[in-house]
N, CA, C and O atoms as a DFTB+ gen file, in Angstrom:
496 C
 N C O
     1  1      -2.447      15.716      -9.628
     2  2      -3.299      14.638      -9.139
     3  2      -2.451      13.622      -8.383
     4  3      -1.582      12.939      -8.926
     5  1      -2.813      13.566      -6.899
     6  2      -2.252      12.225      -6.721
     7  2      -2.374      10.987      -7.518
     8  3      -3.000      10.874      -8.572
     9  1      -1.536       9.837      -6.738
    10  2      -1.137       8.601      -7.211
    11  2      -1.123       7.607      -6.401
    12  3      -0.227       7.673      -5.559
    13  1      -1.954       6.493      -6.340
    14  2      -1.609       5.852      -5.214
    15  2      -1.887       4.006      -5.691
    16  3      -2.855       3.495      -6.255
    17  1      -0.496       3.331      -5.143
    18  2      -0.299       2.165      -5.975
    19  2      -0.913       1.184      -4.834
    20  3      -0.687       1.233      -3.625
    21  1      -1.816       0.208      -5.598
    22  2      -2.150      -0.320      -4.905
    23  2      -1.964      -2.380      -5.252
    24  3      -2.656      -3.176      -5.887
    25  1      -1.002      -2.481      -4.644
    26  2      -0.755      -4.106      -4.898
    27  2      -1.237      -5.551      -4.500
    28  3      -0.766      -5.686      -3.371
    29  1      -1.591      -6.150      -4.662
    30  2      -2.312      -7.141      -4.257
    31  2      -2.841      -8.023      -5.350
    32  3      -3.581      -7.542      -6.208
    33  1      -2.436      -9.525      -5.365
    34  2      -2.602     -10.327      -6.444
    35  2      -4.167     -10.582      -6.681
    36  3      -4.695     -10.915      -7.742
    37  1      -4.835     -10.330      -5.350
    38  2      -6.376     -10.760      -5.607
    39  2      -6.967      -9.670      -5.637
    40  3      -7.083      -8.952      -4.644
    41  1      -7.653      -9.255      -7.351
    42  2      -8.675      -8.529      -7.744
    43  2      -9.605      -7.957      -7.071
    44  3      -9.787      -6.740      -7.106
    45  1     -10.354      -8.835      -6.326
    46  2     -11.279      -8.454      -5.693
    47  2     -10.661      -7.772      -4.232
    48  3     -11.370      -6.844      -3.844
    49  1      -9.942      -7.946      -3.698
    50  2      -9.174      -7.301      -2.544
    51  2      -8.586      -5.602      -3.186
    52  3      -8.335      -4.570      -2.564
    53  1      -8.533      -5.894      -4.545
    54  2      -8.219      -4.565      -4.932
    55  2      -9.182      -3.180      -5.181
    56  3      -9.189      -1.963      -4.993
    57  1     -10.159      -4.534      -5.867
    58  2     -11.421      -3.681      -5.969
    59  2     -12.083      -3.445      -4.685
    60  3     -12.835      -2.479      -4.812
    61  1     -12.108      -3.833      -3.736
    62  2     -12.726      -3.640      -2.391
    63  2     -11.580      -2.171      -1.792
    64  3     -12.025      -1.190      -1.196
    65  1     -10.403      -2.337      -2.070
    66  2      -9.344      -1.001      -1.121
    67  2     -10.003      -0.091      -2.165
    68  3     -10.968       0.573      -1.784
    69  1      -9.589       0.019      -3.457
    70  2     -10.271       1.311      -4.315
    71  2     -11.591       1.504      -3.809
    72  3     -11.659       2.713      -3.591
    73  1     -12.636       0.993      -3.516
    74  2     -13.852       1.397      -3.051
    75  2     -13.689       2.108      -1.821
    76  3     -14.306       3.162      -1.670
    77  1     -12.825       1.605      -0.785
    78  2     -12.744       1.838       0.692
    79  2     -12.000       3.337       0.005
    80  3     -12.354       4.437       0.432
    81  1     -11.473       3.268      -0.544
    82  2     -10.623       4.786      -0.547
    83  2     -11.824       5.912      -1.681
    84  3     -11.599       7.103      -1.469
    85  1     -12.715       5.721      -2.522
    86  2     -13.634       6.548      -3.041
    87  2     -14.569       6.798      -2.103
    88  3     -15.239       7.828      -2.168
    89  1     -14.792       5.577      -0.768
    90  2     -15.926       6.324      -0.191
    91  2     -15.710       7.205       1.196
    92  3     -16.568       7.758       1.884
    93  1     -14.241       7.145       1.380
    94  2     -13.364       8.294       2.127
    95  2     -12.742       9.580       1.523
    96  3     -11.883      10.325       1.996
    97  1     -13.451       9.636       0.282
    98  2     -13.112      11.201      -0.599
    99  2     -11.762      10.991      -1.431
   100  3     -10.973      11.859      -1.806
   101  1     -11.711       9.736      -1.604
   102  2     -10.393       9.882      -2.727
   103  2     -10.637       9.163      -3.949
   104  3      -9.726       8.460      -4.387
   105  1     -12.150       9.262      -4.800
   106  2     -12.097       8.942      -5.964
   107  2     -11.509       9.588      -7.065
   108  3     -11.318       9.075      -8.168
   109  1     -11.250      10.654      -6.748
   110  2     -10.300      11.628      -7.718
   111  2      -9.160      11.097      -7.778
   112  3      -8.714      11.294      -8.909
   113  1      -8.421      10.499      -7.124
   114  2      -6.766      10.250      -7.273
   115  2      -6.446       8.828      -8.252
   116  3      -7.068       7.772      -8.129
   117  1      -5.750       8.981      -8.870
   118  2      -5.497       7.949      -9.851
   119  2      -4.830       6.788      -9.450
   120  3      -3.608       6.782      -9.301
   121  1      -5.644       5.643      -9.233
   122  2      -5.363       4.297      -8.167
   123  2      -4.412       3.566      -9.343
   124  3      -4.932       3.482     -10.455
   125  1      -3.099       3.049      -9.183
   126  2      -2.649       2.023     -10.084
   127  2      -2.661       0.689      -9.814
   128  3      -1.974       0.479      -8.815
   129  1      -3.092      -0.214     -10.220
   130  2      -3.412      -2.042     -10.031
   131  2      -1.960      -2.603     -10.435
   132  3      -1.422      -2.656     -11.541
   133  1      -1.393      -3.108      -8.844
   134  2      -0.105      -4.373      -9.618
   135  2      -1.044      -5.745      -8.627
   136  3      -1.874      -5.727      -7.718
   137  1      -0.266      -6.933      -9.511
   138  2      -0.596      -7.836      -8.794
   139  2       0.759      -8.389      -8.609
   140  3       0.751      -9.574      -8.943
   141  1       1.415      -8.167      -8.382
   142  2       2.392      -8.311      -7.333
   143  2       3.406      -7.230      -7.230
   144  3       3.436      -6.291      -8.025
   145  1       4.386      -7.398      -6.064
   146  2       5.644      -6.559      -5.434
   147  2       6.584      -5.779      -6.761
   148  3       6.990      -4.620      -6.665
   149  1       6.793      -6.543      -7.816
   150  2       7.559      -6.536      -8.764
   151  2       6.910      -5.360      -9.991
   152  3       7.575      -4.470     -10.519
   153  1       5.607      -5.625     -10.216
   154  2       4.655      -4.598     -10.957
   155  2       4.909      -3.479     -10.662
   156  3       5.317      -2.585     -11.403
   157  1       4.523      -3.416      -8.749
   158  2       4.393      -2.156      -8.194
   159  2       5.477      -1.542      -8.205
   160  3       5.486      -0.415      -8.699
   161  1       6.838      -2.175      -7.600
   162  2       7.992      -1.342      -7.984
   163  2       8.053      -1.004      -9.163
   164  3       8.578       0.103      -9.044
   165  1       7.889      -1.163     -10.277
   166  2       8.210      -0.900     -11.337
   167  2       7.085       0.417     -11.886
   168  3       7.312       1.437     -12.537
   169  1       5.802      -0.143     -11.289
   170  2       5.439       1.557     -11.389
   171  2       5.476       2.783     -10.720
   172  3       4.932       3.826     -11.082
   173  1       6.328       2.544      -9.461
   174  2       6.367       3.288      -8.492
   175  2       7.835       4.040      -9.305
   176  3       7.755       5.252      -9.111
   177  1       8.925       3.749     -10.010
   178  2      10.323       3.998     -10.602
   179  2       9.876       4.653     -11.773
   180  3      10.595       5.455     -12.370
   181  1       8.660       4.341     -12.159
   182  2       8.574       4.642     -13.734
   183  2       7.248       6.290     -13.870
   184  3       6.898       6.985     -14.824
   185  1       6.955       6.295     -12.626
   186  2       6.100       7.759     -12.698
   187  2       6.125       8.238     -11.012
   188  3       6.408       7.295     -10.275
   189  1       5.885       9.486     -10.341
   190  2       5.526       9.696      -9.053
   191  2       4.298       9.224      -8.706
   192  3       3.209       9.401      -9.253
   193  1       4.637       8.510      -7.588
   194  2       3.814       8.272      -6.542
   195  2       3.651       8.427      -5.075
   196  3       4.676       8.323      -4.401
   197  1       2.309       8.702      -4.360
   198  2       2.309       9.861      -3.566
   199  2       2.153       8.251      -2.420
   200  3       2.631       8.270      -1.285
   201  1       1.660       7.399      -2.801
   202  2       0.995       6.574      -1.577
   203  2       1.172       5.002      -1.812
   204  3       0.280       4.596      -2.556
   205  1       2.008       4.044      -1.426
   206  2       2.138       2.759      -1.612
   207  2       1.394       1.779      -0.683
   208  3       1.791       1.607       0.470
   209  1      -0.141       0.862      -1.386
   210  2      -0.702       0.378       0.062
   211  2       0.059      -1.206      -0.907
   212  3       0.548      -1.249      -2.036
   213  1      -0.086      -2.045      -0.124
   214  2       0.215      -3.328      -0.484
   215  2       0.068      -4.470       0.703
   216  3       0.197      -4.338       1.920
   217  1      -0.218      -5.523      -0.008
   218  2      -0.742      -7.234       0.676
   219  2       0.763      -7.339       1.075
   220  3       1.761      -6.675       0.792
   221  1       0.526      -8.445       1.850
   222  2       2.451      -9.317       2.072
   223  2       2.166     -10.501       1.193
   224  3       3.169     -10.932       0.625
   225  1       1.093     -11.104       0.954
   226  2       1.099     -12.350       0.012
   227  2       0.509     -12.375      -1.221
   228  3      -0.646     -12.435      -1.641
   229  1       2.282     -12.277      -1.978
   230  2       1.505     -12.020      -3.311
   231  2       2.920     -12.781      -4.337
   232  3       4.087     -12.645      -3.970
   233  1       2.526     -13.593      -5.676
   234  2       3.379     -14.119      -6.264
   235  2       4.922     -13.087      -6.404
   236  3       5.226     -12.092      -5.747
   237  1       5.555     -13.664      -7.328
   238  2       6.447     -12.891      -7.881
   239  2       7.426     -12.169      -6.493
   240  3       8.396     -12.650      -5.906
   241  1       7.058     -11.487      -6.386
   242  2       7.265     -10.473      -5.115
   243  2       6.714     -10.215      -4.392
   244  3       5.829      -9.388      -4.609
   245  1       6.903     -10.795      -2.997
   246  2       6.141     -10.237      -1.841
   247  2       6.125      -9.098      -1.023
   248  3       7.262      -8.638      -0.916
   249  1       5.262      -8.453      -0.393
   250  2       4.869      -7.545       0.167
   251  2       6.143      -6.832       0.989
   252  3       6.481      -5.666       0.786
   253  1       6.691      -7.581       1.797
   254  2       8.106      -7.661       2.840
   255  2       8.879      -7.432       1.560
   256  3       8.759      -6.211       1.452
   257  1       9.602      -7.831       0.513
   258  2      10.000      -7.573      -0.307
   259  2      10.640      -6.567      -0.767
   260  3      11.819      -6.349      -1.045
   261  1       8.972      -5.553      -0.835
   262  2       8.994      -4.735      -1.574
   263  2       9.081      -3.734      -0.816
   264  3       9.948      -2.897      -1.068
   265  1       8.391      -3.596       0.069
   266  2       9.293      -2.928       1.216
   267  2      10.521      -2.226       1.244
   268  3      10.837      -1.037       1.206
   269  1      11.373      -3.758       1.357
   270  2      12.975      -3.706       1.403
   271  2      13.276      -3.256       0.318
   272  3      14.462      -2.952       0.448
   273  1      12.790      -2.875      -1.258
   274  2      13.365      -2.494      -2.162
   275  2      13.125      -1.247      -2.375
   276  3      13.838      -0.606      -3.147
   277  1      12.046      -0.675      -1.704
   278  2      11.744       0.768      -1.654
   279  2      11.947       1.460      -1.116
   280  3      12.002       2.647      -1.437
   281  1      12.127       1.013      -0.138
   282  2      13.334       1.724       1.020
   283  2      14.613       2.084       0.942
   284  3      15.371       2.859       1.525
   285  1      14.675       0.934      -0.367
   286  2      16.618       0.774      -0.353
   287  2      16.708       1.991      -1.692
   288  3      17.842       2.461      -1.786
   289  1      15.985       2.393      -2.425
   290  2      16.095       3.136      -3.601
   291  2      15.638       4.328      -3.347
   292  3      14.470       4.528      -3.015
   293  1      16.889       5.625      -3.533
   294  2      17.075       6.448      -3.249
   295  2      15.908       7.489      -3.844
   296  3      15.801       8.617      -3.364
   297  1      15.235       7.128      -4.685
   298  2      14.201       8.003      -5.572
   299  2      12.453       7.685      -4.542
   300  3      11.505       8.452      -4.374
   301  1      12.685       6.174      -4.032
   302  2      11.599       6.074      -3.330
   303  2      11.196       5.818      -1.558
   304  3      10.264       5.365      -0.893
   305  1      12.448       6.383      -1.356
   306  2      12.580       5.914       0.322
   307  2      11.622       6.760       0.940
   308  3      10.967       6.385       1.913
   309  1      11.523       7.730       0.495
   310  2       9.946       8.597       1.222
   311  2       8.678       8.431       0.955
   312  3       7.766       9.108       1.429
   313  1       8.555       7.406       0.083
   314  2       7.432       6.675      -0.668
   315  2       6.475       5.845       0.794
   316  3       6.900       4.814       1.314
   317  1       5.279       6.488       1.218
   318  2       4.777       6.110       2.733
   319  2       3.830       4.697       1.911
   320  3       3.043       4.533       0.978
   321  1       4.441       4.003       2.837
   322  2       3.288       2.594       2.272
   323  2       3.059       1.717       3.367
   324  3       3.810       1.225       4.209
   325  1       1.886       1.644       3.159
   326  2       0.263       0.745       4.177
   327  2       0.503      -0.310       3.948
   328  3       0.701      -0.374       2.734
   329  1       0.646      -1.485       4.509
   330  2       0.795      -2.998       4.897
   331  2      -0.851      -3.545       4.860
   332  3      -1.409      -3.193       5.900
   333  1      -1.690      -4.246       4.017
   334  2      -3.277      -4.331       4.364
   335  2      -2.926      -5.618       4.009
   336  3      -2.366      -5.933       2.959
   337  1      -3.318      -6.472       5.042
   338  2      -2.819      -7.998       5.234
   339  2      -3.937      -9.066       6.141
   340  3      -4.474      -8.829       7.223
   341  1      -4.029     -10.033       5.459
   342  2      -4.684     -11.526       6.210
   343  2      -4.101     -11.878       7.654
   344  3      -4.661     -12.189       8.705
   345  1      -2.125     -11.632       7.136
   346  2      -1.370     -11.795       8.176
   347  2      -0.846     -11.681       8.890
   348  3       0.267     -12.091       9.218
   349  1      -1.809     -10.863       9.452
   350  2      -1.010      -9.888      10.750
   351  2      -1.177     -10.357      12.049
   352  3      -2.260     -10.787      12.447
   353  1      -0.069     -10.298      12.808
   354  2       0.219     -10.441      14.310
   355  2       1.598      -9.349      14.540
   356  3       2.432      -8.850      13.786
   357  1       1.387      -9.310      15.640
   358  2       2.127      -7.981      17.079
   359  2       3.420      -8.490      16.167
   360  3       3.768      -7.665      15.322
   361  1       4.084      -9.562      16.205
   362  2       5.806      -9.616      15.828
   363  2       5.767      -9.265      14.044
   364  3       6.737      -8.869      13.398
   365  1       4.578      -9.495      13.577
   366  2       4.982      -9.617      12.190
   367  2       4.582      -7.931      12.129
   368  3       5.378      -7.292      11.441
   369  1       3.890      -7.430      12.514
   370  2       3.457      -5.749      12.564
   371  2       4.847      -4.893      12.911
   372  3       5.125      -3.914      12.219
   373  1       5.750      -5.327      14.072
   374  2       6.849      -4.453      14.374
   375  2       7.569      -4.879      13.177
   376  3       7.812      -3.939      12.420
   377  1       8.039      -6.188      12.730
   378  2       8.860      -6.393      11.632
   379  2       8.852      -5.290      10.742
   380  3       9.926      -4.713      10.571
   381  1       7.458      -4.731       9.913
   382  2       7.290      -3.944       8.961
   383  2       7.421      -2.927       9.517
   384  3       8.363      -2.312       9.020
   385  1       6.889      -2.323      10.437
   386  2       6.980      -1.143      10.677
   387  2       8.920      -0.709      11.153
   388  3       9.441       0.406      11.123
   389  1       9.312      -1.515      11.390
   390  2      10.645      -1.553      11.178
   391  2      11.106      -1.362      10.136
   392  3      11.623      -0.278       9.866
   393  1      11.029      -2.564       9.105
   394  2      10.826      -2.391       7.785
   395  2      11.093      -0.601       6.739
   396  3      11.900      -0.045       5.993
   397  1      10.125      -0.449       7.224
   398  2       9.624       1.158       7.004
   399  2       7.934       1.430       6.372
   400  3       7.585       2.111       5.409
   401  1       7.409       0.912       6.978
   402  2       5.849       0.800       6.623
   403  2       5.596       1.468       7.684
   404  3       6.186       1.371       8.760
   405  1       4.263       2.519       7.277
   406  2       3.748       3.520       7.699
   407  2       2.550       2.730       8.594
   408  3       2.511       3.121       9.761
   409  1       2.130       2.283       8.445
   410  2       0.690       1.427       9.516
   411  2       0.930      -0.106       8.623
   412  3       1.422      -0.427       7.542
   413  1       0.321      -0.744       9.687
   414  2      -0.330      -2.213       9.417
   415  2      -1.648      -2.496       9.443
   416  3      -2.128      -2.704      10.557
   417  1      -2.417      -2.564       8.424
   418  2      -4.177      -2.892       8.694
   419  2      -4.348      -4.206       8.088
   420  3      -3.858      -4.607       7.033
   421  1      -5.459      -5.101       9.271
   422  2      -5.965      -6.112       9.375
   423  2      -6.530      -5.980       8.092
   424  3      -6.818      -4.813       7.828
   425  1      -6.810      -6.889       7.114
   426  2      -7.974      -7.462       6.397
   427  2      -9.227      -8.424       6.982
   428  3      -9.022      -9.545       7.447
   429  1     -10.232      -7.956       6.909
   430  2     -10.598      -7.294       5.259
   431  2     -10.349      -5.382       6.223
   432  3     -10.186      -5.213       7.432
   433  1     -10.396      -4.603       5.439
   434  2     -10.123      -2.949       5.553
   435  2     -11.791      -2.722       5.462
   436  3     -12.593      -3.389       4.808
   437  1     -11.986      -1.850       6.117
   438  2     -13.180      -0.958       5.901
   439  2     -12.948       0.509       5.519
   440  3     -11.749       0.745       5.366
   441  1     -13.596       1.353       5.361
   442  2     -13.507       2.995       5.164
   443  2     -13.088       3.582       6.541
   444  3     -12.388       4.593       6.597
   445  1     -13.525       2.938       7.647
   446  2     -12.997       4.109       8.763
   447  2     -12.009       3.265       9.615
   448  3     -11.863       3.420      10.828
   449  1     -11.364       2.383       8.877
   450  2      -9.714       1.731       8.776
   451  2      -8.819       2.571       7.953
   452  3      -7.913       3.286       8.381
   453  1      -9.185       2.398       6.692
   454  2      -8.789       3.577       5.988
   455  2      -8.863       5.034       6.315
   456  3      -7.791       5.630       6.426
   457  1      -9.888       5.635       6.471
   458  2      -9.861       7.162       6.778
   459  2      -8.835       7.327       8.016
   460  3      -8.140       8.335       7.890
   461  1      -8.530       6.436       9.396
   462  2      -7.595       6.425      10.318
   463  2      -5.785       6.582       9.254
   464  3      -4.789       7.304       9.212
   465  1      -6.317       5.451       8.639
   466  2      -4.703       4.922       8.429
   467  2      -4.391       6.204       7.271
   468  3      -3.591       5.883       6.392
   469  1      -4.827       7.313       7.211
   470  2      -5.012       7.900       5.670
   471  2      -4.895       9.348       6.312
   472  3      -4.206      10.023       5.548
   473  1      -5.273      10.053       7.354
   474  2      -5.698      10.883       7.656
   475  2      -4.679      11.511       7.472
   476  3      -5.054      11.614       6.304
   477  1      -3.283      12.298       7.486
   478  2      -2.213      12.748       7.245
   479  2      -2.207      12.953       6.072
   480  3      -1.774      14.013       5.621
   481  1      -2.585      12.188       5.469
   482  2      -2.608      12.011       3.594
   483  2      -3.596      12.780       2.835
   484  3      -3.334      13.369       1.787
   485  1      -4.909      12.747       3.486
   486  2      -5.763      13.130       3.465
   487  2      -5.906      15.158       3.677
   488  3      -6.509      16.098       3.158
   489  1      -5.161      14.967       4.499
   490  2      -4.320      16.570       4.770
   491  2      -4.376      17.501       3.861
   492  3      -4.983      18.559       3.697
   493  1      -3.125      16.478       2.958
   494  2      -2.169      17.217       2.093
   495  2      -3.174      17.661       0.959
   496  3      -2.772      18.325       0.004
């Protein structure tokens, strides 16, 4: 069964991506809830995970952050993770995708934001 971590301090932003991703055919995959950067790494080290989406604004550890720490750790550098953000603009989008983030999506996300940003994934 996939795995796919999904970070973001506000609940309801979480519960809205898990919906966007059950009504694009992935209610089967086992969604994990951090509310912040620091959670998620820690469940991303502590079991496999197939898919990292995450906010940039979030306590504890931010989004950019976590990024940089997942990238830097040799167990999760192939770990593909979605940027779904309030705060996006053209310089802050290349930053991450520099970074090593797989897409950048505007908030709020819809299903055929997702099904785009997913479709590769969706594949497998």
């Amino acid at each position: 069964m996939k795995r796919i971590i999904i970070a973001d301090d506000s609940t309801t932003a979480r519960m809205f991506i898990k919906r966007c991703l059950q009504i694009i055919g992935l209610g089967d995959v086992e969604m994990i809830e951090a509310e912040h950067g620091k959670e998620a790494l820690a469940a991303a080290k502590a079991q496999e995970v197939d898919l990292l989406l995450t906010d940039l604004n979030m306590p504890v550890m931010d989004g950019e952050t976590l990024i940089k720490w997942v990238k830097a750790s040799p167990k999760l550098v192939d770990l593909p993770i979605i940027v779904i953000t309030s705060a996006g603009n053209p310089a802050k989008e290349a930053q991450l995708l520099k970074l090593g983030a797989r897409r950048v999506l505007n908030k709020p996300v819809s299903p055929p934001m997702m099904m785009d940003a997913l479709a590769d994934f969706l594949d497998e």
